[in-house]
C-alpha positions in Angstrom: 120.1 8.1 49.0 121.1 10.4 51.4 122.5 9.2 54.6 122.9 10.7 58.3 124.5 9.1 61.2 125.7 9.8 64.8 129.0 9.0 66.6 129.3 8.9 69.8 131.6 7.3 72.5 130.4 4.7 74.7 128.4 2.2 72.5 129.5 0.2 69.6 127.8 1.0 66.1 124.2 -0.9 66.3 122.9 -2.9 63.8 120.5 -0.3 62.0 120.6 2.1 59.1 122.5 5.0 61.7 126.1 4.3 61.8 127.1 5.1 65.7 131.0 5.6 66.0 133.0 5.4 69.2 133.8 9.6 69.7 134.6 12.2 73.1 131.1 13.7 72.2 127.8 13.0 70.0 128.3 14.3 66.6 125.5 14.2 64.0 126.9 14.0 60.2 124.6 14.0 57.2 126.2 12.5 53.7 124.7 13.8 50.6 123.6 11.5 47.7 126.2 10.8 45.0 128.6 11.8 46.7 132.1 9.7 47.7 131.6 8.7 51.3 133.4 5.9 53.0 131.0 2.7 53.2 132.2 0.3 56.2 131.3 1.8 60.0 132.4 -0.6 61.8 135.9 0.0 59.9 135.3 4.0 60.4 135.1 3.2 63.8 138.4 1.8 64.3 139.9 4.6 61.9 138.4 7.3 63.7 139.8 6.1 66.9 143.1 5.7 65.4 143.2 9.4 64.5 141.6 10.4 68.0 144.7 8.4 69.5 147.4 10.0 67.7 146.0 13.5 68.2 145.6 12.5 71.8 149.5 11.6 71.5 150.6 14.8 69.7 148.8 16.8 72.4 150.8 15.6 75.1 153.7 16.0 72.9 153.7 19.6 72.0 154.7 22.5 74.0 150.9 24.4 74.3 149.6 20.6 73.2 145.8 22.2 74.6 145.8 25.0 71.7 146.2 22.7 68.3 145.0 24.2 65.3 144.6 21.5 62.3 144.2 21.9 58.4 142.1 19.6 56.8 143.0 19.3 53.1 140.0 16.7 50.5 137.7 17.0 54.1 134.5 15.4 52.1 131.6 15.9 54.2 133.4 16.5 57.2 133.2 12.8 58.8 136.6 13.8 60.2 136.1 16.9 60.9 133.1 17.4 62.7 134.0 14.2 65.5 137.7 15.4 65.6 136.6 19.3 66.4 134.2 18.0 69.3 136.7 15.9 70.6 138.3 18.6 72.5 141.9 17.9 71.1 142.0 20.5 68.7 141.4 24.4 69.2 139.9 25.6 65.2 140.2 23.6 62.1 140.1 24.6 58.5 139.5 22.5 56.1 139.4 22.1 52.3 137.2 20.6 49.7 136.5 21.1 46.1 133.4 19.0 45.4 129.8 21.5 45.9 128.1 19.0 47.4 130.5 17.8 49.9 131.0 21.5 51.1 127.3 21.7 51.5 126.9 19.1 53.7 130.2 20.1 55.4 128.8 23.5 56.6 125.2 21.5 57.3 127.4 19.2 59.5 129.4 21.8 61.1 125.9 24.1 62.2 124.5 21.1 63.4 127.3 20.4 65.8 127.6 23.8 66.8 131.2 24.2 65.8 130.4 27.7 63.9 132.8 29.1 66.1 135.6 26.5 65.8 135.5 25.2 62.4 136.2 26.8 58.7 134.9 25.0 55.5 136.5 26.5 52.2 135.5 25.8 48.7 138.6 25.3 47.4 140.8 22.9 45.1 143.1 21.9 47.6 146.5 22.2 45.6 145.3 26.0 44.7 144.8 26.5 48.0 148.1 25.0 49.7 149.7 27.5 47.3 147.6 30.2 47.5 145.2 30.3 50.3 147.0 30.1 53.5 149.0 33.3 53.7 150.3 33.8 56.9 147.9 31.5 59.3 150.0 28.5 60.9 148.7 25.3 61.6 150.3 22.6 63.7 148.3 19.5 62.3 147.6 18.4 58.7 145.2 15.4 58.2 144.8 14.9 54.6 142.4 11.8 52.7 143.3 12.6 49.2 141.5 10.5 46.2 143.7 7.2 45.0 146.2 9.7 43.1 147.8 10.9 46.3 148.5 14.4 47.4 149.3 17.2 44.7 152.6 18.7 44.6 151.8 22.1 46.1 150.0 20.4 48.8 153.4 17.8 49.7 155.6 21.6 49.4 153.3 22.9 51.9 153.9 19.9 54.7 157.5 20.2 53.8 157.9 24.0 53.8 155.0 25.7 55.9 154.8 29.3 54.5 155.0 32.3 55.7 152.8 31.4 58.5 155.5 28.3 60.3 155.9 24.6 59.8 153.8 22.1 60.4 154.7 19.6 63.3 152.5 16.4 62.5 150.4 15.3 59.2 148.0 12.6 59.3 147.6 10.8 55.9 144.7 8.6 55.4 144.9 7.1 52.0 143.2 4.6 49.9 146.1 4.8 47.2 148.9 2.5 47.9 151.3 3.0 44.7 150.7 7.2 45.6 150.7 6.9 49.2 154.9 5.4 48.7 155.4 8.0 46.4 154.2 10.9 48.5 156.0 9.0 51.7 159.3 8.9 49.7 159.1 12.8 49.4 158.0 13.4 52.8 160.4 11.5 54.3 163.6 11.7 52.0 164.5 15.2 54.7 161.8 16.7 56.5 159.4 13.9 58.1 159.3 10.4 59.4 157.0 7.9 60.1 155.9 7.8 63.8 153.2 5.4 63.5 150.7 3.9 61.0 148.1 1.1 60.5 145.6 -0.8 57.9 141.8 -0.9 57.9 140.1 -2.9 55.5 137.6 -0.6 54.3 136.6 -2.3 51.2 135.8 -5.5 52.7 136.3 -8.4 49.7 138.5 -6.4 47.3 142.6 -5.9 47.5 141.8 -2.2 48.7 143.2 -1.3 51.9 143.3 2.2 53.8 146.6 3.2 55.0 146.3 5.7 58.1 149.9 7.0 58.7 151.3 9.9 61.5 154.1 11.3 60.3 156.7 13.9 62.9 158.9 16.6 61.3 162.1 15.1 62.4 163.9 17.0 65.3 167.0 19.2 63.8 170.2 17.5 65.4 
């Protein structure tokens, strides 16, 4: 069936069919049948802060820290997205999806908020698009929740180059691939990034899954 919840900040999720998550600001976000969506709130919740925390961090961080732009690469339906653009951390967001009906309900989710103005959705394969698509746009942020096979290789040689449009500072990996989240780490660290901080959720609550939530920092030139 089709689900819709709301996150907000102050109240813990209730015990009812409308997931509330812990967020800056109400966000409505609508998941359409079929599709992949994550299926723990509670779990979502602690994720979600995670990421809030560590953009919160980056912020501070970075010279002009109040005028972040973010990528988005395998956004889904935007449950990222649409909390992470209210929360006031970030200035515009693109993001990236290939799947019709996650895109859908992306741009549902992203009038409904009222983030026309401040968030992109593209209809994209997201390899294609790290290699063709960005031209000369810069982003300081990447968050990227790829499926269990890990990033593709034009997406990794984007983090690790930038483009014509400047490198990226910070990338956020969520991943629910173990074996492909050491591999893609191995690359992304071996010269160009390291591991600022990271954490586990168990998502899949019963099973050996776990979801790695990682911050990586391009490493300072010394």
């Amino acid at each position: 069936r089709n689900e819709a919840w709301n996150a907000y900040l102050s109240a813990p999720p209730p015990a009812n069919d409308t997931e509330r998550v812990q967020y800056e600001t109400d966000a409505y976000i609508f998941k359409p049948e079929g599709a992949f969506c994550h299926p723990n709130s509670n779990v979502m919740l602690e994720a979600l802060t995670w990421m809030l925390g560590r953009l919160s961090w980056i912020s501070q961080e970075t010279p002009n820290g109040n005028k972040l732009e973010m990528l988005e690469l395998y956004c889904g339906c935007g449950a990222h997205t649409i909390p992470i653009a209210k929360s006031g951390l970030v200035t515009k967001v693109t993001c990236v999806e290939l799947d019709d009906r996650l895109v859908s309900a992306c741009q549902h989710n992203i009038r409904s908020n009222g983030l026309q103005d401040l968030v992109r959705v593209i209809s994209q394969d997201a390899g294609t698009w790290a290699k063709y698509g960005r031209r000369n746009h810069h982003y300081d942020i990447l968050l990227v929740d790829p499926p269990r096979q890990g990033l593709d290789d034009d997406v990794k040689r984007l983090a690790l180059n930038g483009g014509n449009g400047g490198i990226i500072e910070d990338i956020i990996y969520i991943s629910c691939g173990r074996d492909a989240l050491v591999r893609d780490l191995k690359v992304l660290t071996q010269t160009h990034f390291e591991v600022v901080d990271c954490t586990l959720v168990d998502l899949f609550p019963g099973t050996d899954s776990v979801e790695s939530l990682v911050h990586l920092r391009r490493k300072k030139e010394r």
